[in-house]
C-alpha positions in Angstrom: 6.4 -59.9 0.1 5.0 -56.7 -0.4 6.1 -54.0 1.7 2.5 -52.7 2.0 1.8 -56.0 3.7 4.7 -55.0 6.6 4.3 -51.4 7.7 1.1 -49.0 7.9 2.4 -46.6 4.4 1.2 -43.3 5.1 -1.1 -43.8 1.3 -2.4 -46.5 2.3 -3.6 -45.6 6.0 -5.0 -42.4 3.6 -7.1 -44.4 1.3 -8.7 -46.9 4.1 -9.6 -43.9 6.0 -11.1 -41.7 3.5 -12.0 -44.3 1.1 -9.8 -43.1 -2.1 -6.5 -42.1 -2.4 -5.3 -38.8 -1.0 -2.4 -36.9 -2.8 -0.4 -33.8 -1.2 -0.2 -31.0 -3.4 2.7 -29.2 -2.9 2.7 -24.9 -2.2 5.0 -22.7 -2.1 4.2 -20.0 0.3 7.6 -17.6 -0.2 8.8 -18.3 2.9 11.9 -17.8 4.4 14.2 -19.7 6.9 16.9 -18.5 9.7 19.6 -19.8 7.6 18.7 -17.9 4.2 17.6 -14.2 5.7 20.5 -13.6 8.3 18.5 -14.4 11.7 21.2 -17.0 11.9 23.6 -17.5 8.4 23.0 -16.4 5.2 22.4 -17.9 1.7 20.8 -21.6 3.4 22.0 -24.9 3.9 24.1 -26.8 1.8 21.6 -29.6 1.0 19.1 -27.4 0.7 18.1 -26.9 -3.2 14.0 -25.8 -3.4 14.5 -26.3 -6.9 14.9 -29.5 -6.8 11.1 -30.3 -5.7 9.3 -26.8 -5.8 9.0 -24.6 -9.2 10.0 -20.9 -7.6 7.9 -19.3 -9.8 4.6 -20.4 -7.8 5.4 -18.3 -5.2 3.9 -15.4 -7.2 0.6 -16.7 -7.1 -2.0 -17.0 -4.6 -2.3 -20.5 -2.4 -5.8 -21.0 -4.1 -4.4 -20.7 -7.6 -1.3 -23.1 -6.4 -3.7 -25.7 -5.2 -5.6 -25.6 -8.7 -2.4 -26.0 -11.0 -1.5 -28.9 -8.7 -4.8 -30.5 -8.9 -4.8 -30.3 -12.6 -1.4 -31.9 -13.1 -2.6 -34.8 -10.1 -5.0 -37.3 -12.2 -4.9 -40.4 -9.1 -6.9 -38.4 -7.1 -9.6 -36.4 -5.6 -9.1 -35.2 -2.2 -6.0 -33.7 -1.5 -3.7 -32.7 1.6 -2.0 -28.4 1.2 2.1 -29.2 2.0 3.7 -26.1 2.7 7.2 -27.4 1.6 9.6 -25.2 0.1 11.8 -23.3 2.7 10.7 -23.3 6.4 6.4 -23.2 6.2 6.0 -22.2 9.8 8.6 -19.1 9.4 6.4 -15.6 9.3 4.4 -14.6 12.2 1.2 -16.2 13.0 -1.7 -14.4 11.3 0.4 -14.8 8.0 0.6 -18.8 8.6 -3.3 -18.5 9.5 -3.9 -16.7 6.0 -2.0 -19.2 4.1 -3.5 -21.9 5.9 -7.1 -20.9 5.8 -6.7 -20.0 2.2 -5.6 -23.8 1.5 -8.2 -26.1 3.5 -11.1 -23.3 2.3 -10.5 -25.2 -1.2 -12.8 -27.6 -2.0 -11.0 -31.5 -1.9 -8.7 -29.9 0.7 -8.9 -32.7 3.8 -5.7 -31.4 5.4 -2.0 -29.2 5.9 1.5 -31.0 6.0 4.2 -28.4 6.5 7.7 -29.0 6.4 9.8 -26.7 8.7 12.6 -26.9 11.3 12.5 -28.5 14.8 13.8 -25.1 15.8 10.9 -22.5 14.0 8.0 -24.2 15.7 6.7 -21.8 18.4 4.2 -22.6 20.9 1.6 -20.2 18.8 2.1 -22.3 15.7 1.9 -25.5 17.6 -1.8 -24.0 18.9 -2.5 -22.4 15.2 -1.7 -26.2 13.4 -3.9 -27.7 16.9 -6.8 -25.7 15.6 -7.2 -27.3 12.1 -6.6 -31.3 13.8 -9.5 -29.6 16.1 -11.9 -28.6 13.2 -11.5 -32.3 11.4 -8.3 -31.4 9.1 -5.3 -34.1 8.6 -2.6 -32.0 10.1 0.8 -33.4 9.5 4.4 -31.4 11.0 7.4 -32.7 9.0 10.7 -31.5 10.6 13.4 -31.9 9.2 16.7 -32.1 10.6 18.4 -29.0 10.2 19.6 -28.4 13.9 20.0 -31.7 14.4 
């Protein structure tokens, strides 16, 4: 049996509501995290390796350019969801997360932000910040990952 079949994938519930397939295109927005820039360690955690899904050098352009090199190399689809995934995406104070964030659902196919982050780097003014784009019609998905766990 297909798996499909047995639990609501997160493609699939995509696709029936927006009537094609969505694909996340990933950013990196040169963040930092409380683990890498000596808030709490220094040099990260050991099983984190950014490399190993995020190309470093993106971080030198702009969110807008990000979002079209991704789209270009993405042929399965045509709307698209901004994940903020290298490092910790909700890590710089709050007018610099609303740049970013703006700058990414302001592209055109853009129906929504994912950003990965830490359970522990997710203020109360973020929390309202990522509200306001679920308010104005945007997918807005909060991975956490289990850092402090």
């Amino acid at each position: 049996m297909q798996l499909q079949k047995l639990v609501n994938m997160f493609g699939g519930d995509l696709a029936r509501r927006y009537g094609e397939k969505v694909h996340k295109l990933t950013l990196h927005g040169g963040f930092s995290c409380p683990n890498r820039d000596g808030t709490i360690g220094r040099g990260g955690c050991t099983f984190c390796n950014v490399a190993s899904f995020a190309d470093e050098t993106q971080q030198a352009h702009s969110i807008a350019e990000q979002l079209a090199y991704q789209a270009t190399r993405v042929n399965r689809a045509r709307r698209y969801l901004a994940y903020f995934q290298a490092y910790t995406s909700t890590w710089a104070e709050v007018q610099v997360l609303r740049a970013m964030y703006q700058q990414a659902v302001s592209q055109a196919n853009i129906v929504g932000l994912c950003v990965g982050t830490r359970p522990d780097c997710v203020p109360e003014a973020v929390l309202d910040l990522l509200s306001e784009y679920q308010q104005l019609g945007y997918e807005v998905w909060l991975e956490l990952g289990l850092q402090t766990a």
